[in-house]
Backbone as a printed PyTorch tensor [residue, N CA C, xyz], in Angstrom:
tensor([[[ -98.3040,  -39.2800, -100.5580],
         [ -99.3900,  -38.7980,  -99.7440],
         [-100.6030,  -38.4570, -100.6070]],

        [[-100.2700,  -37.8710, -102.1040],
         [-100.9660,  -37.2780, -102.6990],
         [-102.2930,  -38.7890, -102.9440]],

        [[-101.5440,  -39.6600, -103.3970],
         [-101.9050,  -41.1990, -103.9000],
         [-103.0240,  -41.5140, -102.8540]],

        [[-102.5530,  -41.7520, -101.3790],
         [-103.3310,  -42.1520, -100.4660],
         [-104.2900,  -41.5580, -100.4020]],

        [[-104.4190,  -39.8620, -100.0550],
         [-105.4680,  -39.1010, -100.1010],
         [-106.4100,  -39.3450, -101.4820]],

        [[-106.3170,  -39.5720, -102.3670],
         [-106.9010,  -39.5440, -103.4800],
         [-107.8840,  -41.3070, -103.3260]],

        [[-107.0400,  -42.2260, -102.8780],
         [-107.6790,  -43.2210, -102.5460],
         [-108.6970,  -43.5180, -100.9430]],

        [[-108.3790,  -42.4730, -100.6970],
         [-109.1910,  -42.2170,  -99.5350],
         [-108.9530,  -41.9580,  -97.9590]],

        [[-107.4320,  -42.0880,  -97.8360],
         [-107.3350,  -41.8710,  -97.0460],
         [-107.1720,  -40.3810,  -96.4100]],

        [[-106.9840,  -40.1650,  -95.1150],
         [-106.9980,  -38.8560,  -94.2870],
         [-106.0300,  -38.7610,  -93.9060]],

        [[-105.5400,  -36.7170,  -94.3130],
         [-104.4780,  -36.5790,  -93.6220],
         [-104.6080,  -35.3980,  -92.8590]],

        [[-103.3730,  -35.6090,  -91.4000],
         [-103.6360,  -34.2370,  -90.7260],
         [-102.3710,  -33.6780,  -90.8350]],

        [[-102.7090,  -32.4650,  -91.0290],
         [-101.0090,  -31.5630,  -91.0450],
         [-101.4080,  -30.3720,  -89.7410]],

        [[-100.4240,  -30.4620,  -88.7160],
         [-100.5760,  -29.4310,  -87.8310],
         [ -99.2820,  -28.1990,  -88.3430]],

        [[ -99.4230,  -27.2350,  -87.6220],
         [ -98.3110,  -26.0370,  -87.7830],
         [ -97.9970,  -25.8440,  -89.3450]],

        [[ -96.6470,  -25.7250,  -89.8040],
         [ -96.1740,  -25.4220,  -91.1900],
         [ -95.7760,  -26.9160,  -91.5900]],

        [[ -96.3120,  -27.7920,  -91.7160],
         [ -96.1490,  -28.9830,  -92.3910],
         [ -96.0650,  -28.3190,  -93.8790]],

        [[ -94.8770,  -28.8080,  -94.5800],
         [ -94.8770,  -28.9310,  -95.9760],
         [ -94.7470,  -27.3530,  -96.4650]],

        [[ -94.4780,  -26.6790,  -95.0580],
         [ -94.3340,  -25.1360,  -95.7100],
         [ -92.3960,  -25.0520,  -96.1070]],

        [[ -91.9220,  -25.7140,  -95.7360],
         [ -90.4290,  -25.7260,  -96.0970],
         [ -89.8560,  -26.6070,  -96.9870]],

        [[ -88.4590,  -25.9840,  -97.8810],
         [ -88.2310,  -26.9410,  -98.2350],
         [ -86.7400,  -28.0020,  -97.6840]],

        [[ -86.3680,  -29.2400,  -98.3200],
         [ -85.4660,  -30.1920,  -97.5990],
         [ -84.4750,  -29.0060,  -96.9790]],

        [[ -83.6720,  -28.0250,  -97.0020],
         [ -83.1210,  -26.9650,  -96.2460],
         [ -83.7450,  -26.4060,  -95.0880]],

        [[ -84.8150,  -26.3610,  -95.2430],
         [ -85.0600,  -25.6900,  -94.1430],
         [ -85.8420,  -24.3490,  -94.7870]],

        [[ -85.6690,  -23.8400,  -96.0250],
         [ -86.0830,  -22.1590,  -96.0320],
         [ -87.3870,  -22.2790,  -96.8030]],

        [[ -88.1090,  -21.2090,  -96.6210],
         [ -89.7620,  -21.5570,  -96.9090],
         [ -89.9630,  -21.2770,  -97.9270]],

        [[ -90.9130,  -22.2280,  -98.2000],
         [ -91.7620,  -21.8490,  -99.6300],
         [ -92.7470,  -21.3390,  -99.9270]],

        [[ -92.8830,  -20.6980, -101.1940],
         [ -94.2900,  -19.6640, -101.1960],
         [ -95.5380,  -20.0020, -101.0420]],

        [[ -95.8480,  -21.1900, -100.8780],
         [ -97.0470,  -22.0530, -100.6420],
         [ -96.8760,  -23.2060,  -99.8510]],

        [[ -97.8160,  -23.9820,  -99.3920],
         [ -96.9670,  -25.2590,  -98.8180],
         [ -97.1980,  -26.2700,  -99.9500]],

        [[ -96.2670,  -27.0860,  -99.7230],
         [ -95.8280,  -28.0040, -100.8290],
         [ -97.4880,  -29.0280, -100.7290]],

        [[ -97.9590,  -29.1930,  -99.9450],
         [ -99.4870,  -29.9850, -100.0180],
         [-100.3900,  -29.2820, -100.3610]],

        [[-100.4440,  -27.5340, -100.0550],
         [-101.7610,  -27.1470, -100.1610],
         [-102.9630,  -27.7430, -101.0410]],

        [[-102.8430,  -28.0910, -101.8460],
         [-103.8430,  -28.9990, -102.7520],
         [-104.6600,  -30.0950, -101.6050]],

        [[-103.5570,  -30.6260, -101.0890],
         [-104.5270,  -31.5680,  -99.9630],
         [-104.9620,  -31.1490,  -99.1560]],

        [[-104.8240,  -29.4780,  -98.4250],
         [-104.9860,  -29.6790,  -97.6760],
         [-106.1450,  -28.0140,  -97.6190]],

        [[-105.7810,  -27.8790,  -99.0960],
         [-106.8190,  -26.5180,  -99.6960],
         [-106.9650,  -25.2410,  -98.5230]],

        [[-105.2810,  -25.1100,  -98.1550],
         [-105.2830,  -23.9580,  -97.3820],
         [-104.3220,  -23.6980,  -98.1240]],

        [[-103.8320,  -22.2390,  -98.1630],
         [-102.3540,  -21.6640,  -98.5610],
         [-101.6670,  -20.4560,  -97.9520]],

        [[-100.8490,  -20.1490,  -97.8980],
         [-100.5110,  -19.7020,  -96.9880],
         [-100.7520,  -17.6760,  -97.5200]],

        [[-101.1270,  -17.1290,  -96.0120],
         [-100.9580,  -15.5860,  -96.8350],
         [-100.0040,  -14.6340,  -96.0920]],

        [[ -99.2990,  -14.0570,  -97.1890],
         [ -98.3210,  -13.1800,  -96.8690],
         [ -98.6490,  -11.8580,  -95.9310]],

        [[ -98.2300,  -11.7870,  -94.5590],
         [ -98.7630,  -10.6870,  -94.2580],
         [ -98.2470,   -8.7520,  -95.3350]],

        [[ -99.1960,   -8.2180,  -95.2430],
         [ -99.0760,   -6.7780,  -96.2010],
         [ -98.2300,   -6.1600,  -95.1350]],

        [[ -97.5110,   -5.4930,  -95.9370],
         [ -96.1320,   -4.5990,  -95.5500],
         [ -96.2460,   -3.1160,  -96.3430]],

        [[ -95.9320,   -1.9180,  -95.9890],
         [ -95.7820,   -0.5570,  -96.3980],
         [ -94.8780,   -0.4160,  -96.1490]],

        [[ -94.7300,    0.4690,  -97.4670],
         [ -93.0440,    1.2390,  -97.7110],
         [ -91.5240,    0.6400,  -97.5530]],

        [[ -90.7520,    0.2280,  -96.9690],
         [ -89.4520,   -0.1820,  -97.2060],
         [ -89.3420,   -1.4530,  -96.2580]],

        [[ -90.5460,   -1.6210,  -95.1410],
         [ -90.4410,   -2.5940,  -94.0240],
         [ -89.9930,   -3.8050,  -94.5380]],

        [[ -88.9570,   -4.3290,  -93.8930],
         [ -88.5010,   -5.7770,  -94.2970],
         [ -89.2120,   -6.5240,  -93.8130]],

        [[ -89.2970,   -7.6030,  -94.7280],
         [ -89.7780,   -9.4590,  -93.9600],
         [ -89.0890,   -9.4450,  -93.2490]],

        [[ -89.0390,  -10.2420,  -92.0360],
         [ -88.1490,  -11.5400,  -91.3890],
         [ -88.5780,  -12.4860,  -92.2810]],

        [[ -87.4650,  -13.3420,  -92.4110],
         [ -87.4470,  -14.9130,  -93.1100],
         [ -87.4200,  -15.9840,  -92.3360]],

        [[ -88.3730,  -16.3110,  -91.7080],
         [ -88.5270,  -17.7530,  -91.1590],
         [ -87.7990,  -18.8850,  -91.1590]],

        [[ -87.3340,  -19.9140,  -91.0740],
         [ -86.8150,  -21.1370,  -91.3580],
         [ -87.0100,  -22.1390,  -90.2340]],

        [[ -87.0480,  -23.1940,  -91.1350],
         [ -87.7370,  -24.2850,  -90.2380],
         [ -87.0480,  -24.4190,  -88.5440]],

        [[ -86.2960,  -24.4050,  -88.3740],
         [ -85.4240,  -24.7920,  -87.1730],
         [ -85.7450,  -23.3940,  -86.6560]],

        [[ -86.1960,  -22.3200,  -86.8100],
         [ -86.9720,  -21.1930,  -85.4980],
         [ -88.1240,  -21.8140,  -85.0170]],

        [[ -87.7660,  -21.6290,  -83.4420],
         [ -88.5780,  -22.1810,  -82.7510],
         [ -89.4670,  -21.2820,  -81.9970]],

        [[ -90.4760,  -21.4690,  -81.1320],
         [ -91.5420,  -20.7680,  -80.9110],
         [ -92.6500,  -21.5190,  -80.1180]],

        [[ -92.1850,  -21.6090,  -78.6780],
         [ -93.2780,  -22.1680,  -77.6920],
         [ -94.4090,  -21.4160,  -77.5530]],

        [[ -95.5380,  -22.0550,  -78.2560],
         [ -96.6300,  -21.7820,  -77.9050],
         [ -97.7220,  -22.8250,  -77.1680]],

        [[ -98.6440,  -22.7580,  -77.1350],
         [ -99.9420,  -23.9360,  -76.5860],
         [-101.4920,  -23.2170,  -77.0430]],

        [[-101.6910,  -24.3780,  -77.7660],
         [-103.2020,  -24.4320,  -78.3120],
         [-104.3650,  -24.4440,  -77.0610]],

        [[-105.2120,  -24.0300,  -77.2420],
         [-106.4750,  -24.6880,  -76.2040],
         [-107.4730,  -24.9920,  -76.7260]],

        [[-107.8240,  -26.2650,  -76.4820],
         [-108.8330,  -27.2640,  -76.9210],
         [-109.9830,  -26.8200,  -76.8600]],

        [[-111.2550,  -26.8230,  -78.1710],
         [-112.1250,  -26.6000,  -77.4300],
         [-113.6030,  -27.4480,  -77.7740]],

        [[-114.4700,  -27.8750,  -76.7530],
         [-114.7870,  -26.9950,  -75.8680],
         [-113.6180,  -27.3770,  -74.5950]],

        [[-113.6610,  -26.5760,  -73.5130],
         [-112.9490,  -27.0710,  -72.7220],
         [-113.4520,  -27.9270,  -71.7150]],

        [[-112.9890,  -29.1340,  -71.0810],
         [-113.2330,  -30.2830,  -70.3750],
         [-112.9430,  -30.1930,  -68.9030]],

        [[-112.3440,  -29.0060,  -68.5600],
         [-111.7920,  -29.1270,  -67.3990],
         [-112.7050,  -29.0250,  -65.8270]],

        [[-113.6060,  -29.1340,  -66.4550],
         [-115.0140,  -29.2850,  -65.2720],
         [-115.0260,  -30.7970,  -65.0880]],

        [[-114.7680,  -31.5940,  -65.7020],
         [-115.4910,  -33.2540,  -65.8540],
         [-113.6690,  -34.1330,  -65.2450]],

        [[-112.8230,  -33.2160,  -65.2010],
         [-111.4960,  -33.9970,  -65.0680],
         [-111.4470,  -33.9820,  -63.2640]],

        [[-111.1540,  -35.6960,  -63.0810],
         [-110.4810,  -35.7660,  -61.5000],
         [-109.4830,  -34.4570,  -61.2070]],

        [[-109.1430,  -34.1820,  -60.4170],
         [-108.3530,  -32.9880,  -59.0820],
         [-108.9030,  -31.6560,  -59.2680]],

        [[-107.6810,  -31.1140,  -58.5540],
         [-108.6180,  -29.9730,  -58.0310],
         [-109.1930,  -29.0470,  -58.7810]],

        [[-110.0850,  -28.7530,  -58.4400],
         [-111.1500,  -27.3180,  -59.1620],
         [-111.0320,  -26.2660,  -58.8770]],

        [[-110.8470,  -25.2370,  -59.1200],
         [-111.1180,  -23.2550,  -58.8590],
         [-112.4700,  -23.4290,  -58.7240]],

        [[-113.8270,  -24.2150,  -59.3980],
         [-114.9410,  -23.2520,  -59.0250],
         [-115.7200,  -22.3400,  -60.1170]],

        [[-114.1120,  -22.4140,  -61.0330],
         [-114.6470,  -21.3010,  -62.3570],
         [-114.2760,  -22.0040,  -63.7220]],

        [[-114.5360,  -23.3340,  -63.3880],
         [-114.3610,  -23.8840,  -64.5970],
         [-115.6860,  -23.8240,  -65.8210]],

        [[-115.3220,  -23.6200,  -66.9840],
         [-116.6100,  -23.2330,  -67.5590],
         [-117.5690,  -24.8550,  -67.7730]],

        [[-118.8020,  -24.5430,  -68.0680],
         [-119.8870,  -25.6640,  -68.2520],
         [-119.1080,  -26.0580,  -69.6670]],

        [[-119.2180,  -28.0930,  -69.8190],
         [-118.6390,  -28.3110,  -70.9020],
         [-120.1250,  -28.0820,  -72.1350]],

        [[-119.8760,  -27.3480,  -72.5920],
         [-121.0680,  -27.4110,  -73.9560],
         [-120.1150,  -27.9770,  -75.4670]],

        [[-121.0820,  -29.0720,  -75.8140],
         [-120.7440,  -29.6520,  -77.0940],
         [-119.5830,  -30.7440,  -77.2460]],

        [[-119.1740,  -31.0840,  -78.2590],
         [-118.0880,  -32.0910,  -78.1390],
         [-117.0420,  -31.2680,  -78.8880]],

        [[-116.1410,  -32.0980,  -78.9130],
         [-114.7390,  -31.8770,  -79.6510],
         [-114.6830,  -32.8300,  -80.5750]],

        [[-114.0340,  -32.2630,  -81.8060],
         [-113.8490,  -32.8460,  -83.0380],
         [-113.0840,  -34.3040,  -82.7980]],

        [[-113.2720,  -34.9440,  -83.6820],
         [-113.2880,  -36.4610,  -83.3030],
         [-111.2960,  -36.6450,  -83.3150]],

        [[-110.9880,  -35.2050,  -84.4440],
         [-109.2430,  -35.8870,  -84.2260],
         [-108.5770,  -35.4710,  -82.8880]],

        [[-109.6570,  -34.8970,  -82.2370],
         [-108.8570,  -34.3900,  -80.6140],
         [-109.0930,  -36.0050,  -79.7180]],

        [[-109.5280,  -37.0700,  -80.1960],
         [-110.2510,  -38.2390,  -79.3430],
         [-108.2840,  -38.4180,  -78.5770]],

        [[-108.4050,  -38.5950,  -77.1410],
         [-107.2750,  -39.2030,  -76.7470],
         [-107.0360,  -38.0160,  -75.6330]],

        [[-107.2320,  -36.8830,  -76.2470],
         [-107.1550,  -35.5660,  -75.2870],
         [-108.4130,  -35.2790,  -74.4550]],

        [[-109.0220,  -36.0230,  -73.8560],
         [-110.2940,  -35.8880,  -72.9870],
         [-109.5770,  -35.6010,  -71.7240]],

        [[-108.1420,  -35.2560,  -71.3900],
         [-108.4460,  -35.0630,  -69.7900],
         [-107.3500,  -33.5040,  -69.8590]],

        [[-107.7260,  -32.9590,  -70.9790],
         [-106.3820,  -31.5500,  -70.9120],
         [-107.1240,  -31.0890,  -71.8580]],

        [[-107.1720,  -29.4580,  -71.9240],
         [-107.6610,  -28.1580,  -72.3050],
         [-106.4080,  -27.6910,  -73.3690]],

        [[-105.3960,  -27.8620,  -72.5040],
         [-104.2470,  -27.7230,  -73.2610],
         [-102.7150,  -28.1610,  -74.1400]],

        [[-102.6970,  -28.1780,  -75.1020],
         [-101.6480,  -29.1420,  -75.6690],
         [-100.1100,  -27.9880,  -76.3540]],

        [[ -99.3110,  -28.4060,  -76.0570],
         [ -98.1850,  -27.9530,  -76.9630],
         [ -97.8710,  -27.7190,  -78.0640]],

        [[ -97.6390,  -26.6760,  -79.1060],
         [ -98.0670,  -25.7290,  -80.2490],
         [ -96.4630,  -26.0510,  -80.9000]],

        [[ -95.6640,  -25.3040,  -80.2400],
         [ -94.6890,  -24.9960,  -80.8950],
         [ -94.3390,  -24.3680,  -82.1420]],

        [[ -95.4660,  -23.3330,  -82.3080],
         [ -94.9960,  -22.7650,  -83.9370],
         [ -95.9840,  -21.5660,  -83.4280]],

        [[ -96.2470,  -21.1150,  -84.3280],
         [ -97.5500,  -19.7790,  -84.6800],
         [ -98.4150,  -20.2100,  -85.5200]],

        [[ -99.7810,  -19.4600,  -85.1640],
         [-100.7130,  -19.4410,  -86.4290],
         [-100.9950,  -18.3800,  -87.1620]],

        [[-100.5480,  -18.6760,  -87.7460],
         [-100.7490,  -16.9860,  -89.1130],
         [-101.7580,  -17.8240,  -89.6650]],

        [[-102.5190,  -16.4700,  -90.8180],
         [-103.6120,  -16.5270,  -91.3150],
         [-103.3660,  -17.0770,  -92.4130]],

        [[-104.4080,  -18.0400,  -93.5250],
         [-104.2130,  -18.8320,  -94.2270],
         [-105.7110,  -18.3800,  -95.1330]],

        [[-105.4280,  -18.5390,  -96.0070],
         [-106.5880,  -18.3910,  -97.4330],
         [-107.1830,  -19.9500,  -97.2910]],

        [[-108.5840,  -20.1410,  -97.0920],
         [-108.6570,  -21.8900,  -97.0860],
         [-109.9410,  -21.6420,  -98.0990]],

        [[-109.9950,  -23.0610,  -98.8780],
         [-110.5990,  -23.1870, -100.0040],
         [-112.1390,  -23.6650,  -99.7400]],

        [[-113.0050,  -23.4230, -100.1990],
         [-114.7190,  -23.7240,  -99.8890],
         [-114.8140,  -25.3570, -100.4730]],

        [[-115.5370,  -26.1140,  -99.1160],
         [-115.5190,  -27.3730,  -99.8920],
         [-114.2520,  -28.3780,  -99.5380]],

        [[-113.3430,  -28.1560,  -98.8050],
         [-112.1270,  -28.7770,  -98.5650],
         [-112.5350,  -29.2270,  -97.3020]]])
C-alpha cells in the first residue's frame, strides 16, 4: 500500500483500519498512520480507572450522516423540514446522492492528524 501511495495512488481507510493487529488486539498506533498522517489518541484517565481493551471483533452499530444533507432534492415523501441543500459533498461520497445516511459500525474517537496530509 505503502508503494502505491508513494507512486500516486489514493487511499481511503474508514473506522480503525490498520488499528489491529493479525489477532485481533490493538495497536498503539495504526499500522498506516504515515499514510494516512492521523494517529490515534489515548483517551486521559485519573487515578486507578481501568482501560477497556478493544478488539477487533467488538462490534458497535453506529451511522454516519453525510454532509451536506440531500434529503430535500430526493424522490418520496417529505416532512417539510428538510434542510436547504448548501454546498457539495466531497467527491469520495460520489454514489451516495440519494441518502443522508450510511452505516458506521465502529466509533469515532479523537485522532491527532498531521498539517499538510
Amino acid at each position: 500500500m505503502r508503494q502505491f501511495v508513494n507512486r500516486g495512488g489514493g487511499l481511503l481507510a474508514t473506522g480503525e483500519s490498520s488499528r489491529f493487529n493479525a489477532w485481533g488486539e490493538p495497536l498503539p498506533d495504526f499500522a498506516l498512520a504515515d499514510l494516512f498522517g492521523a494517529h490515534v489518541v489515548e483517551p486521559r484517565r485519573s487515578g486507578n480507572e481501568g482501560r477497556r481493551v478493544r478488539n477487533a471483533n467488538d462490534t458497535v452499530h453506529t451511522y454516519l450522516r453525510l454532509d451536506p444533507e440531500r434529503r430535500a432534492l430526493v424522490d418520496g415523501p417529505q416532512a417539510g423540514t428538510e434542510p436547504a441543500v448548501a454546498g457539495k459533498r466531497h467527491e469520495v461520497l460520489r454514489g451516495f446522492e440519494e441518502t443522508d445516511i450510511i452505516p458506521f459500525g465502529g466509533v469515532l474517537d479523537p485522532l491527532r492528524v498531521e498539517a499538510g496530509i
